[in-house]
N, C-alpha and C positions, 0 to 999 in steps of 0.2 A: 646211123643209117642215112643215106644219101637219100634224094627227094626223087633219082628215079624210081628204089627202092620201094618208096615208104607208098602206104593206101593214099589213093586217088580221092578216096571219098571216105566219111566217117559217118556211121549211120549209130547213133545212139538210142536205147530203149532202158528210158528209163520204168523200172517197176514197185521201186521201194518208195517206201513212204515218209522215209526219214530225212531232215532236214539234211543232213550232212551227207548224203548220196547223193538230193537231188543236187546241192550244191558243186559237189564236183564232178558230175555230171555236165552242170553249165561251166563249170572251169574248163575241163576237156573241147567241149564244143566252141567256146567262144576263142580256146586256144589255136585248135584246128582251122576254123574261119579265118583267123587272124593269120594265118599263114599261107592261107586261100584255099585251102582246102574247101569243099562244099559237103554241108553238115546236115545232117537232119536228126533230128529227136524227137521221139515218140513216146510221148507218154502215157501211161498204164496204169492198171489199176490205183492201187495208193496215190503214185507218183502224182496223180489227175487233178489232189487236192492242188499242189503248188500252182496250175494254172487257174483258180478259182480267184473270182474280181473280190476286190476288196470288200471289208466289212463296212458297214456305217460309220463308223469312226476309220476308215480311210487306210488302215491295217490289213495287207497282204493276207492272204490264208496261208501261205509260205508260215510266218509269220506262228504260228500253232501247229505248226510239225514239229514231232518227237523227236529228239537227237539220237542216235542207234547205239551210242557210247555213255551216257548218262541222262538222270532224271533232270532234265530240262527243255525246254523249247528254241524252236529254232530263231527265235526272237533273239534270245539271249544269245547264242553263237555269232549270229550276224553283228549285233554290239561288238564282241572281244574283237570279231574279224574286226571292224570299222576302224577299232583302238590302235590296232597292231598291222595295219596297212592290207590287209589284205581283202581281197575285194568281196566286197558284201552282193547279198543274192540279188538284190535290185541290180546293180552295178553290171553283174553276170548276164543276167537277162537285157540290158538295155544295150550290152556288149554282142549277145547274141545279135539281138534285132537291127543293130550297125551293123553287124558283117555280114547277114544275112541267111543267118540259121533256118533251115523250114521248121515248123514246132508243128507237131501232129500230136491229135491225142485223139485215143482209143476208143470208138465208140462202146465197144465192150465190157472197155476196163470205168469207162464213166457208167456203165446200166452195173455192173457187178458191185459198185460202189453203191450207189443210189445218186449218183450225182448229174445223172440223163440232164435235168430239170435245174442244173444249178447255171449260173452266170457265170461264165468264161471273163478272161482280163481281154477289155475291150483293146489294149495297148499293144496288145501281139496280137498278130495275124496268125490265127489259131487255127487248123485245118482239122476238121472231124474227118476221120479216116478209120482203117481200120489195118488187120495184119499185111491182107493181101496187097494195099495199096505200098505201107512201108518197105515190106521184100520188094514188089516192083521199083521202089525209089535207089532200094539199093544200089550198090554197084558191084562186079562181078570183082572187080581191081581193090575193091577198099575195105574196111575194117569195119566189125558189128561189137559192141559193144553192150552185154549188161549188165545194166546196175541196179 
């Protein structure tokens, strides 16, 4: 597909809570930016834990997401990623926040969680929003995506 072709814009919402969706979720987006695409992601219910600030010992909440393909943590995937070159979820996100991803997250999917009250990752420019505002960011030319 040619780039007159292809969406103008990529609006991602992510909803799952597993490490390995939200992950290629940030694959797609920071892929899209990288090509100059303008991205936005939205994050939702489960998804909401991955924006959550680190613990006390300095570990991601990323970090304690459930893999959706076996009994593991997303700790542990991001390891093999590290091993075997492929880009680990830190990497993803600090690639987002280079090219310029907007990161929205749901004020609904954070009250339906219980996580209203928890601390956001001061390191991204985190926007609480909600549906209406993400449709309005879309774009009428580009691509919606969920995962």
């Amino acid at each position: 597909m040619n780039t007159e072709q292809s969406p103008d814009k990529l609006s991602i919402i992510i909803y799952d809570h597993h490490y390995d969706k939200v992950h290629y979720a940030l694959v797609m987006a920071s892929a899209a930016a990288a090509i100059g695409r303008p991205v936005t992601v939205f994050f939702t219910m489960g998804a909401c834990e991955a924006l959550q600030a680190s613990d006390e010992n300095s570990r991601p909440a990323w970090a304690a997401m459930p893999l959706s393909d076996e009994d593991a943590l997303g700790a542990d995937r991001d390891a093999t990623y590290k091993r075997t070159g492929i880009a680990t979820m830190e990497e993803l996100i600090e690639a987002c926040i280079a090219f310029g991803v907007r990161f929205l997250v749901c004020e609904m999917g954070l009250r339906a969680k219980g996580l209203e009250k928890t601390t956001l990752r001061p390191d991204i420019n985190i926007e609480h929003s909600g549906v209406v505002t993400f449709l309005n960011d879309a774009s009428k030319d580009g691509a919606m995506v969920l995962i």
